[in-house]
C-alpha positions as CSV (number, residue, x, y, z in Angstrom):
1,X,101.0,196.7,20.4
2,X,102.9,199.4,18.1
3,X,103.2,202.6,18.3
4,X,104.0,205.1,15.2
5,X,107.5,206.1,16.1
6,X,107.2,209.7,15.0
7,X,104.6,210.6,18.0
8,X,107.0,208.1,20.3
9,X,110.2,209.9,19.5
10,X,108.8,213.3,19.9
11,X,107.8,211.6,23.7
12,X,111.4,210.9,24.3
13,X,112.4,213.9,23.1
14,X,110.0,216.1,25.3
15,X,110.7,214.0,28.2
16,X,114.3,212.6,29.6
17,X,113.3,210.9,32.4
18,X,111.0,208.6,30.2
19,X,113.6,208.6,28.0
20,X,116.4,207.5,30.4
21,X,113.8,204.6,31.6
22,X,113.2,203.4,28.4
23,X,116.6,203.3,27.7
24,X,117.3,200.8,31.1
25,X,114.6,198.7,30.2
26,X,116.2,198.1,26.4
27,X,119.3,197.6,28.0
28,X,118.1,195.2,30.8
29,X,116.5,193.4,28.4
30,X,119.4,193.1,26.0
31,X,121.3,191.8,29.2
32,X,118.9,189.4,29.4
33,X,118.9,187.8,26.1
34,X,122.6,187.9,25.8
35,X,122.4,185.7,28.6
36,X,119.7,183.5,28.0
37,X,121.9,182.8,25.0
38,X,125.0,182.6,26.6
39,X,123.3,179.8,29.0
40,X,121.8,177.9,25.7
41,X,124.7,177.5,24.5
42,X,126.9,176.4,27.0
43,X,125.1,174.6,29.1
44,X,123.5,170.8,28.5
45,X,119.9,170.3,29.0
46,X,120.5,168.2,31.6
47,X,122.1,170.3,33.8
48,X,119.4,173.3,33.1
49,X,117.1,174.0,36.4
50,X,113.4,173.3,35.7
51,X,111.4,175.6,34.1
52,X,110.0,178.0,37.0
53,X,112.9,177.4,39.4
């Protein structure tokens, strides 16, 4: 899904509590790649829970 960001930031603007949310979720989920990353890299395959664990 995309949304034109002209109508999107005039949202954010108008609005600072949706604002503030959006902002946690981008950080949240740059949290959560940074470690996803961190964890491919260090650890082995082997020693990686299961999928759904």
């Amino acid at each position: 899904m995309r949304i034109p960001i002209a109508p999107f930031s005039d949202v954010l603007e108008q609005r600072p509590t949706l604002r503030l949310s959006f902002l946690r979720f981008v950080q949240c989920l740059i949290i959560q790649t940074s470690y996803t990353a961190l964890a491919n890299a260090r650890l082995r395959l082997e020693s990686r829970p299961p999928a759904g664990s």
